[in-house]
N, CA and C atoms of all chains as a GROMACS GRO file, in nm:
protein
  318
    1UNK      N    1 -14.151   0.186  -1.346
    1UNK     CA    2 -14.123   0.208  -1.488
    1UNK      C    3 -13.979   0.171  -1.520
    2UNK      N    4 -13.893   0.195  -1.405
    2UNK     CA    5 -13.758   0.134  -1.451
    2UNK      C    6 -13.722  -0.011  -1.460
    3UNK      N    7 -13.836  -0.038  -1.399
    3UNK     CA    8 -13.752  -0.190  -1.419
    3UNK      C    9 -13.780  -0.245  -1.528
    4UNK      N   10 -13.754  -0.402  -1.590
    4UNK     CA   11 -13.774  -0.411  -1.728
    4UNK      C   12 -13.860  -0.504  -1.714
    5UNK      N   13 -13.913  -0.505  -1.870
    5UNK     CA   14 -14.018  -0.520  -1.918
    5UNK      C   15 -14.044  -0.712  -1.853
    6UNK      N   16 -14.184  -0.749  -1.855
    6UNK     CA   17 -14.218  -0.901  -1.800
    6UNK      C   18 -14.294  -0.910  -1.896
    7UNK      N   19 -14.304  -1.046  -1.901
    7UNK     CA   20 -14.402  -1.177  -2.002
    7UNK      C   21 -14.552  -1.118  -1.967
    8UNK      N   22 -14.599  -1.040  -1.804
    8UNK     CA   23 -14.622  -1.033  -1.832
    8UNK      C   24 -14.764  -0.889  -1.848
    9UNK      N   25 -14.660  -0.825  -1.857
    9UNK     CA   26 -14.677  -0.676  -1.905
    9UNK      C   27 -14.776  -0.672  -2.078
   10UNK      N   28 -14.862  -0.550  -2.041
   10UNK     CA   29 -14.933  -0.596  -2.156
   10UNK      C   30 -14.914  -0.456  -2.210
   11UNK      N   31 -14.816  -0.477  -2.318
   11UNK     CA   32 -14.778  -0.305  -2.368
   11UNK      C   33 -14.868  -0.259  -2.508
   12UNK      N   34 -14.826  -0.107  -2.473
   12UNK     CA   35 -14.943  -0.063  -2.608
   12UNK      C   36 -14.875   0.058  -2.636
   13UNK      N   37 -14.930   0.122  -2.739
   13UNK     CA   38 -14.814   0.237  -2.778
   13UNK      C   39 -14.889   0.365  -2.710
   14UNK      N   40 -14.839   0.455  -2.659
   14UNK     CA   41 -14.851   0.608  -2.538
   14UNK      C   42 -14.941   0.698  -2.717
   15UNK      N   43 -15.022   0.776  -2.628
   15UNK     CA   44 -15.110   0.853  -2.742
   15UNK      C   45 -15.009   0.926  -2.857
   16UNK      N   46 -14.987   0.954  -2.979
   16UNK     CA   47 -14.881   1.061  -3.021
   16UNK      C   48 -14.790   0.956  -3.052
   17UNK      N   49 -14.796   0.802  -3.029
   17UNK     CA   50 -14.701   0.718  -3.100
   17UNK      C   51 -14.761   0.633  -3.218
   18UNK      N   52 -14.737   0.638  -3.331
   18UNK     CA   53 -14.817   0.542  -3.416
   18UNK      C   54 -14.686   0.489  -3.517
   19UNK      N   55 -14.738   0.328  -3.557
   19UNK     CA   56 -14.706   0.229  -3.659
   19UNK      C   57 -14.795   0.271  -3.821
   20UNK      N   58 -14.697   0.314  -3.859
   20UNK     CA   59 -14.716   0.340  -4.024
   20UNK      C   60 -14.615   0.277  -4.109
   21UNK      N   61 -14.691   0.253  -4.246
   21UNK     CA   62 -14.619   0.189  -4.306
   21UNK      C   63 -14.605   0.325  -4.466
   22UNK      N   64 -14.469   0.300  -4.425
   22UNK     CA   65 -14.376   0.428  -4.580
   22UNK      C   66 -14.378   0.416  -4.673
   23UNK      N   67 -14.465   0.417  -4.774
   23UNK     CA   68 -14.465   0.435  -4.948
   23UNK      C   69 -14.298   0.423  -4.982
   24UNK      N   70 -14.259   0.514  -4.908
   24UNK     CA   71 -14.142   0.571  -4.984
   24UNK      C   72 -14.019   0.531  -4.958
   25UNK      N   73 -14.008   0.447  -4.830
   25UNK     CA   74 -13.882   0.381  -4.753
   25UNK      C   75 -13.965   0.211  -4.826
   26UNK      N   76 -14.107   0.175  -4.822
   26UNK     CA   77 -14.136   0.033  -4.873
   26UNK      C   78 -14.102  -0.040  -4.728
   27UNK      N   79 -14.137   0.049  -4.641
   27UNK     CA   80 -14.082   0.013  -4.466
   27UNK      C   81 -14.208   0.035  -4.384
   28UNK      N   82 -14.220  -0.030  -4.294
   28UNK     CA   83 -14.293   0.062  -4.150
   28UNK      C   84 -14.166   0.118  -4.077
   29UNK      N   85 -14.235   0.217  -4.015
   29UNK     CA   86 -14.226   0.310  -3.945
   29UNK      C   87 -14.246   0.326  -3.837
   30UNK      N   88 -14.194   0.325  -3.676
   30UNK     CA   89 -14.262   0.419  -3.571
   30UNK      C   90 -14.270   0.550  -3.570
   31UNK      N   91 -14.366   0.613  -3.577
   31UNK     CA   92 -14.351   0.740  -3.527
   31UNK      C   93 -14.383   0.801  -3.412
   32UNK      N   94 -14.282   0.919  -3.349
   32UNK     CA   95 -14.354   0.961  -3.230
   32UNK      C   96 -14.301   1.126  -3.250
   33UNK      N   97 -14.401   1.187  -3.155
   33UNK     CA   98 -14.346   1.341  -3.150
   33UNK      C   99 -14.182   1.393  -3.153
   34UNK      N  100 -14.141   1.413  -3.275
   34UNK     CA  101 -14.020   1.447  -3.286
   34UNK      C  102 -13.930   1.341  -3.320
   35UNK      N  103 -13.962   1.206  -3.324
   35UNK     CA  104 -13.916   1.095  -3.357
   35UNK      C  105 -13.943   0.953  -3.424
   36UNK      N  106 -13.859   0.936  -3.508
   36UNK     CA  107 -13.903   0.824  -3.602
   36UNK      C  108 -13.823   0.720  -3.606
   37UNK      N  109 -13.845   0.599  -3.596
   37UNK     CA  110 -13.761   0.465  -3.597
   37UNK      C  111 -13.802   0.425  -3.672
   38UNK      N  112 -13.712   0.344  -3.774
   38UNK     CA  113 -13.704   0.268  -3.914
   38UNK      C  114 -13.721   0.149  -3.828
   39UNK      N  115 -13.840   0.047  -3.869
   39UNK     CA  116 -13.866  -0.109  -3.885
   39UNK      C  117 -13.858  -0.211  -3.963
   40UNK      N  118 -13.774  -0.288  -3.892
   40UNK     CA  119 -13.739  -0.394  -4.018
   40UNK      C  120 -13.844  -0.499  -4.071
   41UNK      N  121 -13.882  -0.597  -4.151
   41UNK     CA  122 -13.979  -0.679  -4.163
   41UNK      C  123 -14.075  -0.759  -3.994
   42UNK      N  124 -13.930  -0.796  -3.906
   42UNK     CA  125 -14.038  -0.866  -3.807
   42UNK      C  126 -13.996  -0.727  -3.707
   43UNK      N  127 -13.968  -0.672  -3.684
   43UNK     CA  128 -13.984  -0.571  -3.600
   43UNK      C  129 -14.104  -0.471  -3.637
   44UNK      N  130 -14.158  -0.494  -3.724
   44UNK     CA  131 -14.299  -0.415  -3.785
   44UNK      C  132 -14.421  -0.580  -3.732
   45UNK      N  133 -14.382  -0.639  -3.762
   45UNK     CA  134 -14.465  -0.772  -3.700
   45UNK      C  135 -14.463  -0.784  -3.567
   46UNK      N  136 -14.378  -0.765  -3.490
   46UNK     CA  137 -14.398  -0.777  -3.344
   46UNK      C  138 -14.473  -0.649  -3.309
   47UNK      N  139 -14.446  -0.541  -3.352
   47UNK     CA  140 -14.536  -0.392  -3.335
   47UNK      C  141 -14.659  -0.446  -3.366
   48UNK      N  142 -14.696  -0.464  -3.449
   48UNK     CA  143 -14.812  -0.506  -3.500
   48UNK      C  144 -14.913  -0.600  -3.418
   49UNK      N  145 -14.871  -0.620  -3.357
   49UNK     CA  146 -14.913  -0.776  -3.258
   49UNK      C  147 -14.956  -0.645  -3.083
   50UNK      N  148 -14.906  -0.565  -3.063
   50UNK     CA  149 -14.880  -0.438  -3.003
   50UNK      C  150 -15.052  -0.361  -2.999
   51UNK      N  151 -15.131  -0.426  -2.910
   51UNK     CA  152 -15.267  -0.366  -2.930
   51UNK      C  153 -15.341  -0.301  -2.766
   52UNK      N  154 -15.234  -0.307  -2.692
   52UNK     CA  155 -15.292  -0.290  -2.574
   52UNK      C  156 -15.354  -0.383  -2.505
   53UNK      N  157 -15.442  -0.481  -2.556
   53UNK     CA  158 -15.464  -0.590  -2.492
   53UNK      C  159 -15.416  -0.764  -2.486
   54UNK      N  160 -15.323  -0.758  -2.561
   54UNK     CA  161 -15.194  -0.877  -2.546
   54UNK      C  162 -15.141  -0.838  -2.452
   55UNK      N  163 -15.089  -0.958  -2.383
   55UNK     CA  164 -14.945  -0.959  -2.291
   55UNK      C  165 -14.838  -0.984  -2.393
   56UNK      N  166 -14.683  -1.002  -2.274
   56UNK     CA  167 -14.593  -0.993  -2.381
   56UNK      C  168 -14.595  -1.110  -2.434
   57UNK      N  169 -14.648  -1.209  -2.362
   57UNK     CA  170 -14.624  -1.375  -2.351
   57UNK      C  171 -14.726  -1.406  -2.477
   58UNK      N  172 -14.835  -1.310  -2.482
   58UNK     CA  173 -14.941  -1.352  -2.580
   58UNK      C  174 -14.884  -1.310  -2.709
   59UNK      N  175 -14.819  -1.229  -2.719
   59UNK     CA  176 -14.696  -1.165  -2.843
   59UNK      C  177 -14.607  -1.230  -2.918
   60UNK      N  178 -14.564  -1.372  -2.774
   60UNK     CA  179 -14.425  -1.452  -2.812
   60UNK      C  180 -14.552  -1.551  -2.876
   61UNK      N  181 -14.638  -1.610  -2.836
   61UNK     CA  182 -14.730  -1.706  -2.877
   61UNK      C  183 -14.776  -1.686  -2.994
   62UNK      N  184 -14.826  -1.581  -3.037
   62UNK     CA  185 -14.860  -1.572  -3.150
   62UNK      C  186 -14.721  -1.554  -3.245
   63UNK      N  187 -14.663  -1.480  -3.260
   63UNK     CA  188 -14.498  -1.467  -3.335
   63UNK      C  189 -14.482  -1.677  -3.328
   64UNK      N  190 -14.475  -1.720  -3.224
   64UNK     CA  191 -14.405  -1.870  -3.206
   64UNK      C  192 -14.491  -1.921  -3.295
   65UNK      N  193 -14.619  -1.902  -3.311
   65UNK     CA  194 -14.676  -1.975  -3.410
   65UNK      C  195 -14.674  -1.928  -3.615
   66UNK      N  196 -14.641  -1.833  -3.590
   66UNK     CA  197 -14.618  -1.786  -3.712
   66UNK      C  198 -14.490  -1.833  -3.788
   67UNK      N  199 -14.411  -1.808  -3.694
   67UNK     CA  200 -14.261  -1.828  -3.762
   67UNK      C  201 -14.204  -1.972  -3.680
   68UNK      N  202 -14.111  -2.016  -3.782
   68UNK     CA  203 -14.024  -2.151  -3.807
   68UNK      C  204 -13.920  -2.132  -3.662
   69UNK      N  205 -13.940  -2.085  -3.557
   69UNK     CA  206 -13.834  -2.070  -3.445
   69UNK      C  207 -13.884  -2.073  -3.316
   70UNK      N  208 -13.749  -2.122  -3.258
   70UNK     CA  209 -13.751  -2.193  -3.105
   70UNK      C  210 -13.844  -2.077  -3.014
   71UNK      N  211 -13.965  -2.092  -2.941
   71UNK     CA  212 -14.032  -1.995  -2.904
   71UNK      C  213 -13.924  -1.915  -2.812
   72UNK      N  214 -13.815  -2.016  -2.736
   72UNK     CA  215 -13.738  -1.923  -2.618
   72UNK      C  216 -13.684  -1.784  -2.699
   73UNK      N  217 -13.618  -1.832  -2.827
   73UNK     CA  218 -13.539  -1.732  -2.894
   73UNK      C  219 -13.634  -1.619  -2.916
   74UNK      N  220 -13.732  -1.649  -3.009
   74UNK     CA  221 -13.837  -1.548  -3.016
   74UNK      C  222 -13.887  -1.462  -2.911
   75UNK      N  223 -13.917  -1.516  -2.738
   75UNK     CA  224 -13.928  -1.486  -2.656
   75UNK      C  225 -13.793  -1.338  -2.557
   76UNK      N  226 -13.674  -1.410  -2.602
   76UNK     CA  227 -13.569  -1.331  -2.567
   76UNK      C  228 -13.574  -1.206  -2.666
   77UNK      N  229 -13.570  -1.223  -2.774
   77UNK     CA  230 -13.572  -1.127  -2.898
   77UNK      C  231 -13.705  -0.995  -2.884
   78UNK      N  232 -13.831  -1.101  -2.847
   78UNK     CA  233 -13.924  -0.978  -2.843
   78UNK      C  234 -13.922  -0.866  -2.697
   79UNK      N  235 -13.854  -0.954  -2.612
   79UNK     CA  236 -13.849  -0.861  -2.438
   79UNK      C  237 -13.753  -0.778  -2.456
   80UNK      N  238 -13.672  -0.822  -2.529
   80UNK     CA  239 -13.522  -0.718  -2.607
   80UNK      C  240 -13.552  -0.604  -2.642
   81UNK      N  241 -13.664  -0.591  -2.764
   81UNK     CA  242 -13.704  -0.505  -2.811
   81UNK      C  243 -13.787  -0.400  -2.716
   82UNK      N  244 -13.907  -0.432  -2.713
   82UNK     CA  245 -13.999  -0.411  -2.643
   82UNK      C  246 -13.944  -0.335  -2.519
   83UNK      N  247 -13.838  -0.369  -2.454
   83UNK     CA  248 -13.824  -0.336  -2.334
   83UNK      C  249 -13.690  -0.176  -2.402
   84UNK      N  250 -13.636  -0.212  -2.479
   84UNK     CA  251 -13.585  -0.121  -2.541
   84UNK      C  252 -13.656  -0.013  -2.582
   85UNK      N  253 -13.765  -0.049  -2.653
   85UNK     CA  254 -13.837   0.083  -2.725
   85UNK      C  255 -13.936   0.149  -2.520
   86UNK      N  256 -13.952   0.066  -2.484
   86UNK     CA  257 -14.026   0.093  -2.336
   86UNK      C  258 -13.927   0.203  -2.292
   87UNK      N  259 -13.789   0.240  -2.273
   87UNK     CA  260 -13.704   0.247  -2.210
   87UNK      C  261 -13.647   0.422  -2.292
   88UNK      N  262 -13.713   0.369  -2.427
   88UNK     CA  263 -13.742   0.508  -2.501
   88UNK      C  264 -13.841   0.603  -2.508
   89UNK      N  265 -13.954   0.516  -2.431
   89UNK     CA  266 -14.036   0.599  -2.385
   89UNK      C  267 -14.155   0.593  -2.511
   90UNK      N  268 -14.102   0.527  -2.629
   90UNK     CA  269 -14.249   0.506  -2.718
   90UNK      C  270 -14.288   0.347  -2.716
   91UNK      N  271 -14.310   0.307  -2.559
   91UNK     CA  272 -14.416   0.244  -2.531
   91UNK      C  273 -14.447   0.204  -2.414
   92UNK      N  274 -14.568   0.213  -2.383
   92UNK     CA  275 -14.574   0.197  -2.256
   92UNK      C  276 -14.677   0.092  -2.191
   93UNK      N  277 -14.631   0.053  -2.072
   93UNK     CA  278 -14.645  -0.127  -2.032
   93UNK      C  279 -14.696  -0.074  -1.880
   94UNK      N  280 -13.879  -1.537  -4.264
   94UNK     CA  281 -13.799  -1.630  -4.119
   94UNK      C  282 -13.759  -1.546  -4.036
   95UNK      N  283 -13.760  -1.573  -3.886
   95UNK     CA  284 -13.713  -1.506  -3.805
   95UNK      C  285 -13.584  -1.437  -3.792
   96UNK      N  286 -13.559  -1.333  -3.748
   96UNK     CA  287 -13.471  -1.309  -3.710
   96UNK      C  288 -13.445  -1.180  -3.593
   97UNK      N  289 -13.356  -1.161  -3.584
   97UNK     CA  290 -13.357  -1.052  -3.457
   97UNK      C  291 -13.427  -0.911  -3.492
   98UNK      N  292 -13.519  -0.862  -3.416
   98UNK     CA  293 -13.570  -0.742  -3.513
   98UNK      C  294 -13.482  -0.658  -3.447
   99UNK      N  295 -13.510  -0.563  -3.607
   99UNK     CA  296 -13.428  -0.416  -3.572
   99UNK      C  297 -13.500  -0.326  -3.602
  100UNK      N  298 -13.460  -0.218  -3.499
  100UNK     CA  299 -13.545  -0.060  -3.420
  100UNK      C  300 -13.430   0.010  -3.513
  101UNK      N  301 -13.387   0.100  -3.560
  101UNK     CA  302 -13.353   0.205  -3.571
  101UNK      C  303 -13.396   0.350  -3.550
  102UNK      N  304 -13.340   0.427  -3.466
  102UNK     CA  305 -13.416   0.558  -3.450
  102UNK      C  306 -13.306   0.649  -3.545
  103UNK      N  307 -13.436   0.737  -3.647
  103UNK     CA  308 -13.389   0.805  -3.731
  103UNK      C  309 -13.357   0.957  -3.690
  104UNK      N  310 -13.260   0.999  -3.746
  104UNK     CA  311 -13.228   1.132  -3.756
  104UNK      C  312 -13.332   1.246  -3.792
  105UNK      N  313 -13.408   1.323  -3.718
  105UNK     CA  314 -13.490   1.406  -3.704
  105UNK      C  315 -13.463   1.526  -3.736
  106UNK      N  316 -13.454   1.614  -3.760
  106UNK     CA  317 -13.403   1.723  -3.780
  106UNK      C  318 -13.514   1.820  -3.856
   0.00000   0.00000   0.00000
Protein backbone atom coordinates (compact mmCIF):
# COMPACT_ATOMS: atom_id res chain seq x y z
CA UNK A 1 0.00 0.00 0.00
CA UNK A 2 2.92 2.30 0.43
CA UNK A 3 4.28 2.31 -2.53
CA UNK A 4 2.84 4.52 -5.28
CA UNK A 5 0.33 4.25 -7.37
CA UNK A 6 1.10 2.25 -11.28
CA UNK A 7 -0.51 2.59 -14.81
CA UNK A 8 -1.33 -0.23 -13.74
CA UNK A 9 -3.41 -0.31 -10.70
CA UNK A 10 -7.05 -0.32 -11.18
CA UNK A 11 -8.44 2.10 -8.44
CA UNK A 12 -11.96 2.53 -7.12
CA UNK A 13 -13.27 4.48 -4.27
CA UNK A 14 -13.19 2.26 -0.42
CA UNK A 15 -17.11 1.80 0.73
CA UNK A 16 -18.16 5.26 2.78
CA UNK A 17 -16.32 7.28 -0.07
CA UNK A 18 -18.58 8.85 -2.69
CA UNK A 19 -18.39 11.56 -5.78
CA UNK A 20 -21.28 14.04 -5.50
CA UNK A 21 -21.99 16.84 -7.19
CA UNK A 22 -23.03 20.35 -4.79
CA UNK A 23 -26.09 22.37 -5.71
CA UNK A 24 -24.67 24.79 -3.58
CA UNK A 25 -20.75 25.04 -4.16
CA UNK A 26 -22.04 24.35 -8.39
CA UNK A 27 -18.90 21.81 -7.62
CA UNK A 28 -18.36 18.04 -7.13
CA UNK A 29 -17.40 16.89 -4.21
CA UNK A 30 -15.52 13.89 -2.55
CA UNK A 31 -16.92 12.76 0.29
CA UNK A 32 -15.72 10.47 2.94
CA UNK A 33 -16.44 9.73 6.68
CA UNK A 34 -15.56 12.90 8.34
CA UNK A 35 -14.13 14.33 5.20
CA UNK A 36 -14.75 16.34 2.22
CA UNK A 37 -12.54 17.52 -0.73
CA UNK A 38 -13.60 20.30 -3.04
CA UNK A 39 -13.18 19.20 -6.98
CA UNK A 40 -12.24 21.21 -9.56
CA UNK A 41 -13.82 20.77 -13.20
CA UNK A 42 -11.20 17.91 -14.42
CA UNK A 43 -10.47 16.61 -11.09
CA UNK A 44 -14.33 15.67 -10.90
CA UNK A 45 -13.63 14.12 -14.55
CA UNK A 46 -10.80 12.03 -13.70
CA UNK A 47 -12.97 10.78 -10.47
CA UNK A 48 -15.51 10.12 -12.66
CA UNK A 49 -13.64 7.84 -15.00
CA UNK A 50 -12.88 6.04 -11.23
CA UNK A 51 -15.21 2.79 -11.52
CA UNK A 52 -13.26 0.01 -10.17
CA UNK A 53 -12.82 -1.59 -13.32
CA UNK A 54 -10.41 0.84 -15.34
CA UNK A 55 -6.79 0.78 -14.89
CA UNK A 56 -4.93 3.89 -14.38
CA UNK A 57 -3.63 3.69 -17.99
CA UNK A 58 -7.33 3.13 -19.13
CA UNK A 59 -8.10 6.59 -17.20
CA UNK A 60 -5.12 8.42 -19.05
CA UNK A 61 -6.69 6.93 -22.43
CA UNK A 62 -9.84 7.91 -22.10
CA UNK A 63 -9.03 11.69 -20.44
CA UNK A 64 -6.17 11.65 -23.69
CA UNK A 65 -8.96 11.30 -25.86
CA UNK A 66 -11.24 13.76 -24.52
CA UNK A 67 -9.06 16.62 -23.99
CA UNK A 68 -6.69 18.77 -26.42
CA UNK A 69 -3.30 17.44 -24.40
CA UNK A 70 -0.06 15.65 -24.64
CA UNK A 71 -1.26 12.14 -23.19
CA UNK A 72 2.35 12.07 -21.11
CA UNK A 73 1.17 15.32 -19.29
CA UNK A 74 -2.25 14.02 -18.66
CA UNK A 75 -0.66 10.77 -17.63
CA UNK A 76 1.77 12.51 -14.97
CA UNK A 77 -1.16 14.76 -13.73
CA UNK A 78 -3.63 11.84 -13.23
CA UNK A 79 -0.84 9.37 -11.12
CA UNK A 80 -0.29 12.76 -9.17
CA UNK A 81 -3.59 12.85 -8.11
CA UNK A 82 -4.75 9.54 -7.73
CA UNK A 83 -1.79 8.48 -5.92
CA UNK A 84 -2.32 11.49 -3.63
CA UNK A 85 -5.92 10.94 -2.80
CA UNK A 86 -4.61 6.84 -2.48
CA UNK A 87 -2.18 8.07 0.14
CA UNK A 88 -5.26 9.74 1.90
CA UNK A 89 -6.75 6.82 2.13
CA UNK A 90 -10.05 7.79 -0.01
CA UNK A 91 -9.02 5.44 -2.57
CA UNK A 92 -8.06 2.40 -2.92
CA UNK A 93 -5.93 0.50 -5.72
CA UNK B 1 -9.07 22.27 -21.51
CA UNK B 2 -6.83 20.53 -19.47
CA UNK B 3 -5.28 21.40 -16.75
CA UNK B 4 -3.72 20.22 -13.51
CA UNK B 5 -6.57 18.95 -11.33
CA UNK B 6 -7.14 20.17 -7.98
CA UNK B 7 -8.12 18.05 -4.69
CA UNK B 8 -8.77 20.31 -1.95
CA UNK B 9 -9.60 18.79 1.43
CA UNK B 10 -12.14 20.84 3.26
CA UNK B 11 -12.36 21.94 6.74
CA UNK B 12 -14.69 19.60 8.65
CA UNK B 13 -15.71 20.55 11.72
Amino acid sequence: MSEALTLTDVPRLPRGVRLRFDEVRGAHVLLAPERAFDLDAVAAEVLGLVDGTRSVSAIVDALAAKFDEDRAVIEGDVVAMLDDLAKKRVLDR
Amino acid sequence: KWAKPSVQEMCVG
